[in-house]
TORNU-548803 format. One line per field, with one value per residue (C-alpha): x, z, y. Coordinates in nm, 2 decimals, m for minus. Each point is the difference from the previous one (the first is absolute). Layout:
! residues N
c1: [X | ...];
c3: [Z | ...];
c2: [Y | ...];
END
This chain:
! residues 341
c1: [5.47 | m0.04 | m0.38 | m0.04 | 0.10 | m0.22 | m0.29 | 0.06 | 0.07 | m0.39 | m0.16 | 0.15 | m0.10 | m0.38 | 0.03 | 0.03 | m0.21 | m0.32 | 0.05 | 0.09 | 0.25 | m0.28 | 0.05 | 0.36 | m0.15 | m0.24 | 0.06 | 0.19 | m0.40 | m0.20 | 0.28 | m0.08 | m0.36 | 0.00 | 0.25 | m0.18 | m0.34 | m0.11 | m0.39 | 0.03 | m0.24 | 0.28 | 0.07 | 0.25 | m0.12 | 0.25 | m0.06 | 0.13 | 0.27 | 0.33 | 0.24 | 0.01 | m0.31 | 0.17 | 0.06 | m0.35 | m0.10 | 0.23 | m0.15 | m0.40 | m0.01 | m0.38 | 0.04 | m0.28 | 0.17 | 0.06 | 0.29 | m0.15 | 0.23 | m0.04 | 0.17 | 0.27 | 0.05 | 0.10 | 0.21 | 0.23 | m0.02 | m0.21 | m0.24 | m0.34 | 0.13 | 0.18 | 0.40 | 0.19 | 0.15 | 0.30 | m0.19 | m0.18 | m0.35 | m0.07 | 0.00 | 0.29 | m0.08 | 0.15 | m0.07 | 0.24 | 0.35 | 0.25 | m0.06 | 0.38 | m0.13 | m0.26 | 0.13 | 0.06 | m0.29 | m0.28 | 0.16 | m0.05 | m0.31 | m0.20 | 0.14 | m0.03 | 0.27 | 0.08 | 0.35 | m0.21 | m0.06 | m0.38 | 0.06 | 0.07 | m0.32 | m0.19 | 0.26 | m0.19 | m0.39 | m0.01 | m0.23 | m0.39 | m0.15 | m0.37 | m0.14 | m0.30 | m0.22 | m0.32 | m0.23 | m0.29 | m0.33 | m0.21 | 0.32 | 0.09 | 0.37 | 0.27 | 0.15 | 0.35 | 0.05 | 0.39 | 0.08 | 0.29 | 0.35 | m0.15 | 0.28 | 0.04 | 0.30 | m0.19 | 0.00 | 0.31 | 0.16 | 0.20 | m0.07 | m0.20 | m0.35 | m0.25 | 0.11 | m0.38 | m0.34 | m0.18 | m0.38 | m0.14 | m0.22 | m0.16 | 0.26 | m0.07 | m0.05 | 0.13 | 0.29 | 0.01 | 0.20 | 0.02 | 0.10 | 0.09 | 0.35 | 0.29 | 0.03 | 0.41 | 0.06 | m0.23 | 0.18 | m0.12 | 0.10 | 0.10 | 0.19 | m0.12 | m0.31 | m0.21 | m0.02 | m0.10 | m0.01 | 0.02 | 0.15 | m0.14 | 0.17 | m0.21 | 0.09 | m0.10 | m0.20 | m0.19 | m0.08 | m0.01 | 0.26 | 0.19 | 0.36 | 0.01 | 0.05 | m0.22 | 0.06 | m0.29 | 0.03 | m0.28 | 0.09 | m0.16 | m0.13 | m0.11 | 0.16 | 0.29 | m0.19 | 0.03 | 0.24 | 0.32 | 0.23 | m0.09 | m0.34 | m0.24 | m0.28 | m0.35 | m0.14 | m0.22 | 0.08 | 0.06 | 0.33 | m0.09 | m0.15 | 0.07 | 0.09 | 0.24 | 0.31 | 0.36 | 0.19 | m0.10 | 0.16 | 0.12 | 0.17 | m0.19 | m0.30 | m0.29 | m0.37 | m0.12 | 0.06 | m0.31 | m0.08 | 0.09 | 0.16 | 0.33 | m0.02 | 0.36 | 0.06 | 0.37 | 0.03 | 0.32 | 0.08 | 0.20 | m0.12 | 0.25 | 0.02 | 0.20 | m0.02 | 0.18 | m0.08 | m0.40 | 0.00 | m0.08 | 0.17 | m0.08 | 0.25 | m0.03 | m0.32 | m0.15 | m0.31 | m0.33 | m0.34 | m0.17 | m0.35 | 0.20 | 0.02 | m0.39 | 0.10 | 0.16 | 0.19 | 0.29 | 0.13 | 0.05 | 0.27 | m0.07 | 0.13 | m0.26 | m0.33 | 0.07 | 0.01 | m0.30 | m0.32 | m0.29 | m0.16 | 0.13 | 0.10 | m0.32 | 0.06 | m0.25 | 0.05 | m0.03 | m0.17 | m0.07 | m0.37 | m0.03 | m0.21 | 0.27 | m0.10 | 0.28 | m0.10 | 0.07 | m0.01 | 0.31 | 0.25 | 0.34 | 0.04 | m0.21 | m0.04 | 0.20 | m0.36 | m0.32 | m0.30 | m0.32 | m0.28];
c3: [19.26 | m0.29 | 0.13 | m0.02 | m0.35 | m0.12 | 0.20 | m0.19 | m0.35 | 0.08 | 0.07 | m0.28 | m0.22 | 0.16 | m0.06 | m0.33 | m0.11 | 0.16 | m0.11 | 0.32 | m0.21 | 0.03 | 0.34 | m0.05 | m0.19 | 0.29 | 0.22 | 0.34 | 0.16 | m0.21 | 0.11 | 0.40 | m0.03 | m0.17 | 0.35 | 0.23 | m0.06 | 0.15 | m0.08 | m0.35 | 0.04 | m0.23 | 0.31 | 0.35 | 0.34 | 0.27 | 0.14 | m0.38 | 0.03 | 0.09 | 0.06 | 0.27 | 0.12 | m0.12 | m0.35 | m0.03 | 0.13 | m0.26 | m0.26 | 0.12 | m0.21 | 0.06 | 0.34 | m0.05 | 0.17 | m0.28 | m0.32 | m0.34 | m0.33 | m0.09 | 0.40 | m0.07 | m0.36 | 0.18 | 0.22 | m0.24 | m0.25 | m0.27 | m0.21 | m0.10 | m0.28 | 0.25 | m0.15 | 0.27 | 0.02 | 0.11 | 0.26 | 0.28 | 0.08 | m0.36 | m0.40 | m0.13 | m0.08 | m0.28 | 0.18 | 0.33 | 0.02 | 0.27 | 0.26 | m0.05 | m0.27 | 0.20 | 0.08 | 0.37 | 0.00 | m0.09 | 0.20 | 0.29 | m0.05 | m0.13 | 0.22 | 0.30 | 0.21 | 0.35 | m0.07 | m0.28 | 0.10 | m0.10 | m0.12 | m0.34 | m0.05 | 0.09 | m0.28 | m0.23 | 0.11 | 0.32 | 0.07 | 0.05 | m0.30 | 0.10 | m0.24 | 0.10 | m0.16 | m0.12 | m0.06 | m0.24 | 0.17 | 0.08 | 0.09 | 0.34 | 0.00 | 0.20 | 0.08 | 0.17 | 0.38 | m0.04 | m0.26 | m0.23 | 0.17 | 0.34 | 0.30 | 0.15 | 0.23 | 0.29 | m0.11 | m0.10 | 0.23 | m0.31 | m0.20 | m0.25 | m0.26 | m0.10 | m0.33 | m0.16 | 0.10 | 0.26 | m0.05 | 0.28 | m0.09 | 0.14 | m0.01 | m0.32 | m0.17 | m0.34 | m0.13 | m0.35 | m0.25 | m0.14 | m0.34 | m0.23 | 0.13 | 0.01 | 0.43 | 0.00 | 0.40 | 0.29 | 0.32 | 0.37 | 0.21 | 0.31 | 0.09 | m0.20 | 0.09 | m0.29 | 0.05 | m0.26 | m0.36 | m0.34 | m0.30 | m0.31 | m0.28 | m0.34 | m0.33 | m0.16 | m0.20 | 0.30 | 0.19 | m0.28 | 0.11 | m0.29 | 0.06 | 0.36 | 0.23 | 0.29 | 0.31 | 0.22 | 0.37 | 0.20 | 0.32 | 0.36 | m0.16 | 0.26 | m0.15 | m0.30 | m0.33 | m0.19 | m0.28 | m0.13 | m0.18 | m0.36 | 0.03 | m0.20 | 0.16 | m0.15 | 0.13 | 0.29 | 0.04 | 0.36 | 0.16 | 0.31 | 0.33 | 0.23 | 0.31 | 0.26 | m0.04 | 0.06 | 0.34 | 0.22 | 0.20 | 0.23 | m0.31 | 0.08 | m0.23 | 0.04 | 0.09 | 0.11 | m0.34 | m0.18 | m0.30 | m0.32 | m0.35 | 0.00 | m0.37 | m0.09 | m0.36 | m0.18 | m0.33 | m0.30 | m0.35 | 0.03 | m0.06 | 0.22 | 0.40 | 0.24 | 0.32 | 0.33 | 0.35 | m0.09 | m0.17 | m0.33 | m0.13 | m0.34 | m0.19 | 0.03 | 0.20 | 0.14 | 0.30 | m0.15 | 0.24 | m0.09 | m0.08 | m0.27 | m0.16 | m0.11 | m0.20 | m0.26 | m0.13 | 0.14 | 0.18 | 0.26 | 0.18 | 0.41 | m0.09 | m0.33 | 0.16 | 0.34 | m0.20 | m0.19 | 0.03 | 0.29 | m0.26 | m0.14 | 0.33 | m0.01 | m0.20 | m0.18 | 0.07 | m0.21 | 0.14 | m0.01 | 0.15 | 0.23 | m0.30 | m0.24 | m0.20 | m0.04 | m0.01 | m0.21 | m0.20 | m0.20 | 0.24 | 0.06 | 0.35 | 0.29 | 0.38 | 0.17 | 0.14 | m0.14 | 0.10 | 0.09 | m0.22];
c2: [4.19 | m0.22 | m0.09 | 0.39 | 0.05 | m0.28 | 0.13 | 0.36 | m0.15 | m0.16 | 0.28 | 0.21 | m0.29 | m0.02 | 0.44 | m0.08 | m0.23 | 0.08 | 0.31 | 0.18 | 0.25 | 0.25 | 0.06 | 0.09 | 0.33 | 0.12 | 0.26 | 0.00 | 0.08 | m0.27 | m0.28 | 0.18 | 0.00 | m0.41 | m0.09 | 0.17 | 0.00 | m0.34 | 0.04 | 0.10 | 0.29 | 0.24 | 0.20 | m0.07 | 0.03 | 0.10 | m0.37 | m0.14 | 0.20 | m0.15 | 0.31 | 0.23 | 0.20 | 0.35 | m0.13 | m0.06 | 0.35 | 0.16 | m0.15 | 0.02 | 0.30 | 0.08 | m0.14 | m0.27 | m0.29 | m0.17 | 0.00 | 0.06 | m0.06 | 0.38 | 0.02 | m0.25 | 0.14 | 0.34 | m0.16 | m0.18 | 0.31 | m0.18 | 0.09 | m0.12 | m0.20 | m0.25 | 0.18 | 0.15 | 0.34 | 0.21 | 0.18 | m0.11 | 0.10 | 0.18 | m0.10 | 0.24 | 0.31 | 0.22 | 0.33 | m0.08 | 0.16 | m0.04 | 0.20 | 0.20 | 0.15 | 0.19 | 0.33 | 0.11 | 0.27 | m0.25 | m0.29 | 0.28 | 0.15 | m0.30 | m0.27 | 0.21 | m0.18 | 0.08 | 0.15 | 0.22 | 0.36 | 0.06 | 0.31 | m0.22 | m0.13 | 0.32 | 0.10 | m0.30 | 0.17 | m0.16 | 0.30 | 0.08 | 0.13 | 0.09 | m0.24 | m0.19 | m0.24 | 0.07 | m0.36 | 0.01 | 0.09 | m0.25 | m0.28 | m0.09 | 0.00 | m0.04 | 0.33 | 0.07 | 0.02 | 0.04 | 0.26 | m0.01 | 0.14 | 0.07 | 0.05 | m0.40 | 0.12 | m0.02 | m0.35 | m0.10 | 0.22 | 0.18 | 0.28 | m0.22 | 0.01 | m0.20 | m0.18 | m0.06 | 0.00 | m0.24 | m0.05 | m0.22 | m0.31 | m0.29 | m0.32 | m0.23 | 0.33 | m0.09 | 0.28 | 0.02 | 0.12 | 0.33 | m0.12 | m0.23 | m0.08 | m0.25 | m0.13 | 0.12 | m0.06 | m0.22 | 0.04 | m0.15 | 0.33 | m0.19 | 0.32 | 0.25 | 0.23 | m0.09 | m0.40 | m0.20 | 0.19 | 0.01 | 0.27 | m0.02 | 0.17 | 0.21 | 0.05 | 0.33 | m0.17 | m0.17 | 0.30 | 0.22 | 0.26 | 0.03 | m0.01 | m0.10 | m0.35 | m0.01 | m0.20 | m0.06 | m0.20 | m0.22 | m0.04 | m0.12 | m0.33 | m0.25 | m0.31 | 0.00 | 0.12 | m0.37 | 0.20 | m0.07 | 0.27 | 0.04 | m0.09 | 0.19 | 0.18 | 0.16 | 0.32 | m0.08 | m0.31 | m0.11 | m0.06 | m0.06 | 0.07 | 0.32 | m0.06 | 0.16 | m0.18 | 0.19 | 0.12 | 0.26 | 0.26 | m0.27 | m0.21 | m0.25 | m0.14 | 0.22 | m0.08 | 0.33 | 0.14 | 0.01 | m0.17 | 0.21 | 0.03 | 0.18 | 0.15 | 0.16 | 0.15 | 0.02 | 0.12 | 0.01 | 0.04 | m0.29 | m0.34 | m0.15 | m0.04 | m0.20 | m0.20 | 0.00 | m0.14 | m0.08 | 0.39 | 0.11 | 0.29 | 0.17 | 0.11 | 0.38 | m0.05 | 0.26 | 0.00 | 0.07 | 0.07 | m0.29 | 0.26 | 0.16 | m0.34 | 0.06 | 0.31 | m0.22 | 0.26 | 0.19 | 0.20 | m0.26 | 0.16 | 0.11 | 0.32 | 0.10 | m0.16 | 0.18 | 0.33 | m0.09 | 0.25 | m0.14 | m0.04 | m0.34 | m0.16 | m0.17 | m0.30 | m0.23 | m0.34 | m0.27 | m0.30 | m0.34 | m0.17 | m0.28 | m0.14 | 0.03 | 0.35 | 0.26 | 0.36 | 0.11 | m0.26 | 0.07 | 0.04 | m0.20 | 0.14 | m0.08 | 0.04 | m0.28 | m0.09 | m0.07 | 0.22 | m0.05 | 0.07];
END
């Protein structure tokens, strides 16, 4: 024992001196990566690691083979300055409120859960609308193949409706973001329909729809979008590849889906939202089709664009190039795809 102490007294002594004390304020992930990673390359191969197989695999974000920093960061809740936080997997954000404060109709209708009749969330515009969208001439863009709110009870055997858009592409295809926006929620959909995805969420002043919070959601990505909560995000930049990723009709993982972007739309006049069981849920949020986003102006609301005249259910679409251009060149809202020129 007293062998021990002396050995601990020396190395608190050596910690000191050689000026070691500066490991004491790095993070949980920077002291991982330094014991683990043997060959000093600034990343950890599964062979480096020393814990079990499934620890690794929770962390391999991006699914690369390999732990990055920004990877262990997540995993110990800390954030790119190296100081931990309270929550795991995000930087703390102001807008997030418990979810009991969430009132039973939006918990219903936006969270969509099983013992949920879905007569709520038709109540919150989960409805067709007739809008369509209508790409600058000229553009090759990706159009819709799965229209907003179309009947999926054949394929969830339950009266149930399509909660976006799909738009098929080949994988790799980046997705990219409709807007300036803040990355509020990156979940792994092991058991959830859309796989891999990612919410963004808009200021007003980002979208420029005065007075309202938009929520926009990527999802099918082939690997993990390499994103933590908080992040910021520019318009068009990418977040990562489409893919097919999320269960099928069997439950089990799909690879007969084909790849595509699941595009779904919530809108609020509240700036706040909460989180439950890998779900976001705005407060008051209501279901928007994701083609009346492009109007950038209200109404919004299932019920006022279905009763709009035939006339306007063609809407222009705001796009971004594969070379980089927006069109127009104004715009804070684009297609979740580039086009090609």
């Amino acid at each position: 024992m007293k062998s021990t102490h002396i050995y601990l007294l020396t190395a608190f002594a050596l910690f000191v001196i050689l000026g070691l004390p500066a490991l004491a304020n790095a993070g949980k992930a920077e002291i991982s990566l330094d014991n683990n990673d043997r060959n000093g390359d600034g990343k950890i191969s599964i062979k480096e690691w020393k814990k079990k197989k499934k620890i690794f695999e929770g962390i391999d974000a991006n699914e690369d083979g390999y732990l990055s920093l920004k990877e262990l960061r997540a995993r110990f809740g800390e954030t790119a300055d190296e100081t931990p936080t309270a929550t795991p997997l995000t930087t703390k954000m102001d807008a997030v409120v418990p979810i009991s404060t969430i009132d039973d109709e939006t918990l219903c209708g936006i969270g969509r859960s099983k013992t949920c009749s879905i007569k709520v969330a038709i109540k919150l515009g989960m409805f067709e609308t007739g809008l369509r969208p209508k790409f600058p001439k000229g553009l090759n863009c990706r159009d819709i193949d799965e229209q907003w709110a179309i009947s999926y009870t054949h394929k969830r055997n339950r009266e149930n409706y399509h909660g976006g858009i799909d738009m098929p592409a080949p994988y790799g295809t980046p997705m990219i973001a409709a807007a300036d926006g803040t990355v509020v929620s990156v979940e792994r959909g092991e058991k959830s329909y859309r796989g891999k995805e990612i919410i963004l969420r808009h200021t007003p002043e980002q979208t420029g729809i005065p007075g309202y919070w938009i929520y926009t959601q990527y999802a099918h990505f082939n690997v993990m979008p390499e994103y933590m909560v908080g992040d910021k995000v520019k318009i068009g930049e990418n977040l990562g590849p489409t893919g097919n990723s999320g269960i099928g009709r069997s439950g089990m993982q799909s690879g007969k889906r084909r790849p595509a972007i699941h595009f779904a739309v919530w809108f609020t006049k509240s700036p706040n939202y909460a989180l439950t069981h890998g779900k976001l849920i705005p407060v008051k949020g209501q279901w928007m089709d994701p083609n009346a986003l492009y109007r950038a102006k209200p109404p919004f609301d299932s019920y006022s664009l279905r009763d709009l005249p035939k006339s306007q259910k063609k809407i222009p679409i705001p796009v971004m190039t594969e070379d980089g251009k927006f069109i127009p060149a104004n715009t804070k809202l684009i297609w979740p795809y580039a086009c090609k020129g």
